[in-house]
N, C-alpha and C positions, 0 to 999 in steps of 0.2 A: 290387328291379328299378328301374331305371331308364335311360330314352332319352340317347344316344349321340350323335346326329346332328350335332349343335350346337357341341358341344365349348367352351358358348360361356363368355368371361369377358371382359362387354364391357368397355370403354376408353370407350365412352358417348358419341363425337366429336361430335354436332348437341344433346347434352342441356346445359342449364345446370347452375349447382353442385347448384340445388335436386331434379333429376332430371327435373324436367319438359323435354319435348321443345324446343327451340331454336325457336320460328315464325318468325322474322325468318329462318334458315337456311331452312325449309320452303318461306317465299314468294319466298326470292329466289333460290332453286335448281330451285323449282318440284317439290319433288319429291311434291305431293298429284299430278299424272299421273303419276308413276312409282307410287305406292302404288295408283293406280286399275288403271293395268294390269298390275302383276302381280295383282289382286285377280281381275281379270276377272268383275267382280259378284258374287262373294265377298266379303261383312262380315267375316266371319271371318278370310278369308285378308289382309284390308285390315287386319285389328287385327295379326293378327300379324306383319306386315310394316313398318307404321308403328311399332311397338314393339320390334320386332327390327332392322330395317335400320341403324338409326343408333346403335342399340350394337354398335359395331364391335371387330373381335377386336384384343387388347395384342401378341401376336407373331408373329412370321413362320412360326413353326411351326403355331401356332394359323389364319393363315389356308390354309396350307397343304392343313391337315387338314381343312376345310372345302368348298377347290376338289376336293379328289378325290372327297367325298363328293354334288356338286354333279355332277360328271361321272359319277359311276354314274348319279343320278336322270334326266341330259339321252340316256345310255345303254340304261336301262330304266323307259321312263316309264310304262307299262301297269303294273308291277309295283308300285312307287310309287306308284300311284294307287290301285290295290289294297288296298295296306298300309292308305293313309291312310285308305280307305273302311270296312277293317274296320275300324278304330277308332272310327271314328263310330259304323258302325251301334250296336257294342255301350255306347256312352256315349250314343244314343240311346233304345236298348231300356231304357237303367238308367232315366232320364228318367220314361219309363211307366209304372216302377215302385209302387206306390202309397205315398205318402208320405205318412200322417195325420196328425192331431194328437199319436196318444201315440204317438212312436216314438222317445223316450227310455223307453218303457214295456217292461223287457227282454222279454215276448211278444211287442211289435210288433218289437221290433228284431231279435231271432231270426230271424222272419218274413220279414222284406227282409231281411236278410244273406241268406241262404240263398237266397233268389229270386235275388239282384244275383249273389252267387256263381256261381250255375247261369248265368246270361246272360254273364258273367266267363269262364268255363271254357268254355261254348262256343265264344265268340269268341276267345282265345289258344290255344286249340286250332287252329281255322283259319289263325290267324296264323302259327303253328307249321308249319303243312304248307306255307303258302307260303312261309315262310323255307326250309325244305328243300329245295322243286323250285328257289328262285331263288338259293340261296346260292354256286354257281359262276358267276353272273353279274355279281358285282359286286364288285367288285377292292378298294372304301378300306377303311380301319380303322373306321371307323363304322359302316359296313354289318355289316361281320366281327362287333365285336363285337355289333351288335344283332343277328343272325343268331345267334351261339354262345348268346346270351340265352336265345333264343327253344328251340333244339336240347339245351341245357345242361342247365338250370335248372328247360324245362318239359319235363320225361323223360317216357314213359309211364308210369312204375313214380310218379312225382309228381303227373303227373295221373289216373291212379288212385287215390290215396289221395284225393285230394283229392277228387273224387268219392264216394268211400264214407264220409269225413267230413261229406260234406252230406247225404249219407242221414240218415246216423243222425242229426246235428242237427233231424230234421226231426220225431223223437221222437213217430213213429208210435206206439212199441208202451211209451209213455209215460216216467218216468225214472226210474233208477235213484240214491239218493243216499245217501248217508254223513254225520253232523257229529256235534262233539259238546258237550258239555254245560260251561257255562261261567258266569260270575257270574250267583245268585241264577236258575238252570236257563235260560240263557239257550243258543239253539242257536249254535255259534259252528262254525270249521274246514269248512264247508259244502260238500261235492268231488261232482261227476258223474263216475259212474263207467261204463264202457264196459259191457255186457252180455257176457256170456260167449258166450252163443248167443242167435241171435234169435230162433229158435222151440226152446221144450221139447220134449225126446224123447219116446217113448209110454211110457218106465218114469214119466218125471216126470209125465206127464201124468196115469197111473193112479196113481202112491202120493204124486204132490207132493215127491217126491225129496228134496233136503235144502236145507232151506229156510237159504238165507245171509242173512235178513232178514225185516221181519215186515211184513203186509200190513193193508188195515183197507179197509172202505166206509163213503162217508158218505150218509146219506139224502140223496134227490134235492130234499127241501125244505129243508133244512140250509143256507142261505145263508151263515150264519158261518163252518160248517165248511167252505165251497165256498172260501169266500173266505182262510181261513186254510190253508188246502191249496194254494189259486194262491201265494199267498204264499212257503210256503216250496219249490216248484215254481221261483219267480223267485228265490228266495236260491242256490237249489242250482245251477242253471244262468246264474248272472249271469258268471263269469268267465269260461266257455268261447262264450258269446253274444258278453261284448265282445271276444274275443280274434278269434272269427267275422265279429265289426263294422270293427276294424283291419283284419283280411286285404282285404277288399271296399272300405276307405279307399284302402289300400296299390295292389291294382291298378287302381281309378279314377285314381290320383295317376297311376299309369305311364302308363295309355291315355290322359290328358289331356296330359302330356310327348310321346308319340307322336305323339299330333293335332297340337299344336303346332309339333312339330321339322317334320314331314313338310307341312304346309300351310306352313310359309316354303320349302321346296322347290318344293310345287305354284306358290306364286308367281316363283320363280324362273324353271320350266319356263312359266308363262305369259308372263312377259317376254322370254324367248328367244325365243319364237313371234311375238310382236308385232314386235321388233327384226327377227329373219331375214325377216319378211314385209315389213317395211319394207326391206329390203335393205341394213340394218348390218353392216359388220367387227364381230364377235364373238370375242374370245380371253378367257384366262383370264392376269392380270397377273402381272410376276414382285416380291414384295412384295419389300421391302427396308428394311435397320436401319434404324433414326432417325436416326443420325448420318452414313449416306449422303447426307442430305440429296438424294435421287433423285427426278426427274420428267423421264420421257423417254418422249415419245409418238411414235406413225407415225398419221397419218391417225384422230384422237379425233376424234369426232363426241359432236355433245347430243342427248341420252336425250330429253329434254324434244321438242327440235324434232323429232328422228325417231318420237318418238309422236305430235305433233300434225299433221304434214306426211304423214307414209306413206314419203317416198321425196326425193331430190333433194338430200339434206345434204350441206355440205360439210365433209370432216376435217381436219384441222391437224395439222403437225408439231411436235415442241417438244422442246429437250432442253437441261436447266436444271441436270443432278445436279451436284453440289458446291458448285452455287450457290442461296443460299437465297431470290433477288429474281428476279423475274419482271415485267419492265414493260411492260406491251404498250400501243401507240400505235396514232396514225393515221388511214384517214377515215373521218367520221363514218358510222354504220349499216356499216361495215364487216366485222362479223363481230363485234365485240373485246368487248362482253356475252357473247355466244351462246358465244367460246371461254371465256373464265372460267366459267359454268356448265356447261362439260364440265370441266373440270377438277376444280371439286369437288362433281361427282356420280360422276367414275369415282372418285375417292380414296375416295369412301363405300364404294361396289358393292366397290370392289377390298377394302378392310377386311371388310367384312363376308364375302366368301371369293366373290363372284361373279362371270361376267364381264363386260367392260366394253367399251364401243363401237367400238374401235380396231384396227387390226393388232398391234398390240404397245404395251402399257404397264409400265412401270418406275417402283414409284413405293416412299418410306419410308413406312413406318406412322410415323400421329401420334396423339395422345390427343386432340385437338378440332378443328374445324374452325370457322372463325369468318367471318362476312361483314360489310363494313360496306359497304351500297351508298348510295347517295345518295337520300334522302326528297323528294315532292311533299312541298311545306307545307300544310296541312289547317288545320283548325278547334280541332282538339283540342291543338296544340300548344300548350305554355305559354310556351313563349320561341321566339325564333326559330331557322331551321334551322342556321347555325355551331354555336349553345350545343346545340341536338339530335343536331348529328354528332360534336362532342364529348363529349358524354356517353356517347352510344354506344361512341364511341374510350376514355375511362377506363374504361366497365365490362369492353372486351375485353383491357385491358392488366392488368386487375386478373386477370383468369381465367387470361390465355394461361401455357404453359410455355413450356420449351424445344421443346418437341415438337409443337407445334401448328401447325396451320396458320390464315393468313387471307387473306382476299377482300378486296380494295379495289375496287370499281366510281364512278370519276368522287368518288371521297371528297372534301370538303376544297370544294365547287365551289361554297359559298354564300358566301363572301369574296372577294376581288379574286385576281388567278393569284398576283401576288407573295408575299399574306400566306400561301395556301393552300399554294401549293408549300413558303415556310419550314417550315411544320408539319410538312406530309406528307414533308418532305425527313427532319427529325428524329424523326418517327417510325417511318420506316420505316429508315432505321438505327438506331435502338434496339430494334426485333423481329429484324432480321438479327445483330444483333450479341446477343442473346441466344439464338442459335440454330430463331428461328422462320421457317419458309418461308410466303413472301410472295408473292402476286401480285396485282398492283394495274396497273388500266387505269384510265389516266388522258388528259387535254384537254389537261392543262399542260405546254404546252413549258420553261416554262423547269426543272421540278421534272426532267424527264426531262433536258434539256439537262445540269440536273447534277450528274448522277448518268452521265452519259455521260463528261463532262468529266473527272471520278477518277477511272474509269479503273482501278478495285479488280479487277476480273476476277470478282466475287462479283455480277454483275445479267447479268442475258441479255434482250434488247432481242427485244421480237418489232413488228413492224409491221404494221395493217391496212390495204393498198393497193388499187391502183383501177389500172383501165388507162386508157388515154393518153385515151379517150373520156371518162373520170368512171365507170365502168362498175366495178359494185363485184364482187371476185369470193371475194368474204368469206374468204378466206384470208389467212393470216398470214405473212411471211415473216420470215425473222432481220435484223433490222436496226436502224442508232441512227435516233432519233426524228427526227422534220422536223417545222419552226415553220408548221404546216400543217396542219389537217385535211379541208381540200376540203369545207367547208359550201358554197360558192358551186355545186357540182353537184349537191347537195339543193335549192336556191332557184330555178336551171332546174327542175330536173326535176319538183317541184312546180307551178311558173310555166306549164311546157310542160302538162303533162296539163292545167291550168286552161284551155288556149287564148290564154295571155297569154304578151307579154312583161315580163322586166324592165328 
């Protein structure tokens, strides 16, 4: 048995080579408030989410099968909740269980198998009947198959047996055994054997019937004999104990798969709710190859701001596909952070099979996602921040493919424009030209100047503008860059609230 939901076989996009999670992506995408609200004060559902969200799915098929699954849950959320609750309780109730010291001791493990079992079987029983009543309500293949699972496999004629194999494991009416005689009389071939009938008849009862085996009493002060009677007691029934001990593994393993799949769900469904409350465009992306090189937005709004704000975000349009450069300008505090952190937090959401902030997004699955944003310089630096941004810049050139994507925010901005822009000029045509999608907001006119000036048809120029007043209206429009970014209406408008002039 095992859970379905997930379908997952991540591509890893925010983890480093070593597996651990990306932070420098975490802090500058901000995505600790996306894992807080879909947690919604859920640790559990926080672990699973930050563990899960940034292993994102390798194909288009894979995210596919994901979003439908996603749409049942947003469909039948009461049912879903359900599920996931039964699961808990019964990996709670195991919990209680009592678990001593000797429970590699095959009496203690008998013991709790057999309890854990019972608590097992009543809860996938339950499970069972609510997959029955809800199985024509939920259209994906993940449902389907975890439903026929549940319909299939737990038959009544299966959970019956199962049931009367725990009885008699429970070896009330004591046990029956078989072995035999092996180097220098040693007992060897050791087998339990089922009882014919559990109670003797009244001829057996009067004449003792025909005995298939021989009986014996030990006296009740007999310690040795006590203990050498437990003994082969535990030799006779050790195989059928551990095979009782696997079964009770086996569906712990499933219900802990179950919790799992269905809690990145619940977190799902609690970020819809935050978002719709907040009053976001919500759709489900349409993924696309690698080689499409795609990213085409209507009105994307950040996850981020629309979690911390409540309401008032503004969305941005964008449509980049075939082109893998993305250079957005313009004035300052204009939007042009705020848009690069929608960009790749919907690429995440969209990978991972969820939906994303926008009326419509269009975007290629990539294998990583990379950011290089610009550092305050601190105390702990050993060198200064040029040699820090470059270093940065080798480690991500070392990792990236062709398939990857990365963030440039203000890169390159601790050296003069001229030296900065050379750089960021030659490296960003060495990531385009090996097929990686690039978006980089940048100060430097002259780096944008020219890249404008070739003329390749492979960069899409977005602009953050201001109306005639200074008045910023955080939107981006399609346009070539200007030797310009209106810091002189940040120095009013500072100056003004102070009460001064400049």
């Amino acid at each position: 048995m095992k859970s379905c939901l997930l379908n997952h076989q991540g591509a890893s996009p925010a983890r480093r080579r070593d597996g651990e999670l990306d932070q420098e992506l975490v802090d500058d995408l901000g995505l600790d408030d996306l894992f807080d609200a879909m947690a919604s004060g859920d640790e559990f559902i926080r672990g699973v989410v930050r563990q899960l969200l940034p292993d994102s799915l390798r194909t288009v098929d894979q995210i596919r099968y994901r979003q439908a699954v996603l749409r049942d849950c947003l469909q039948n959320q009461s049912t879903v909740r359900e599920l996931y609750h039964g699961a808990v309780d019964c990996l709670n109730r195991e919990k209680q269980v009592w678990r001593g010291l000797f429970t590699k001791h095959i009496e203690s493990m008998r013991s709790r198998s057999v309890e854990v079992l019972g608590i097992f079987l009543e809860g996938l029983t339950n499970l069972r009947s609510l997959a029955e009543r809800a199985r024509h309500d939920f259209e994906s293949d993940g449902f389907g198959e975890l439903f026929d699972l549940f319909t299939q496999e737990l038959s009544d004629e299966y959970l019956d047996t199962m049931r009367k194999h725990l009885r008699r494991m429970e070896l009330r009416s004591g046990v029956q055994l078989s072995a035999a005689l092996g180097d220098e009389n040693q007992g060897r071939a050791y087998r339990l054997h089922m009882p014919e009938k559990q109670k003797p008849g009244w001829w057996e009862r009067v004449t003792g019937g025909s005995a298939t085996g021989y009986t014996f009493k030990i006296d009740e002060r007999d310690e040795s004999g006590a203990r050498a009677l437990s003994e082969l007691r535990a030799r006779g029934i050790e195989n059928a104990v551990h095979a009782l001990a696997e079964s009770a593994d086996h569906v712990h393993d499933f219900l802990v798969a179950l919790r799992t799949d269905l809690a990145f769900y619940l977190g799902c469904l609690n970020l819809h709710t935050a978002l719709t409350d907040a009053g976001a465009p919500l759709s489900f992306p349409v993924p696309r190859q690698r080689a499409e090189l795609a990213f085409a937005a209507r009105d994307l709004r950040d996850v981020v701001l629309l979690l911390r704000s409540g309401s008032g975000v503004v969305g941005n349009d964008v449509e980049s596909s075939g082109r893998p450069l993305v250079i957005v300008t313009g004035a300052n505090q204009g939007g042009k952070s705020t848009f690069l952190r929608s960009c790749g937090i919907a690429q995440l959401m969209a990978q991972a099979g969820l939906f994303v902030t926008a009326e419509s997004l269009s975007s290629s699955v990539c294998d990583r996602i990379f950011t290089h944003y610009r550092r305050e310089e601190d105390d702990e630096m050993e060198s200064g921040k040029f040699d820090e941004e470059l270093r940065r810049l080798r480690n991500i050139t070392e990792s990236a493919t062709a398939a990857s994507m990365v963030l440039f925010n203000e890169s390159f901005a601790a050296t003069n424009e001229s030296e900065g822009s050379e750089i960021a000029l030659e490296v960003l045509e060495a990531l385009c030209a090996a097929g990686v999608r690039v978006f980089c907001v940048t100060h430097m006119y002259a780096l944008s100047a020219a890249l404008a000036r070739r003329g390749t048809g492979a960069v899409t120029f977005l602009r953050a503008d201001r109306d005639a007043d200074g008045n910023r209206s955080f939107r981006l429009v399609a346009g070539a860059p200007r030797p310009t970014s209106h810091g002189q209406d940040l120095y009013r408008m500072i100056f003004d609230s102070a009460g001064r002039s400049p």
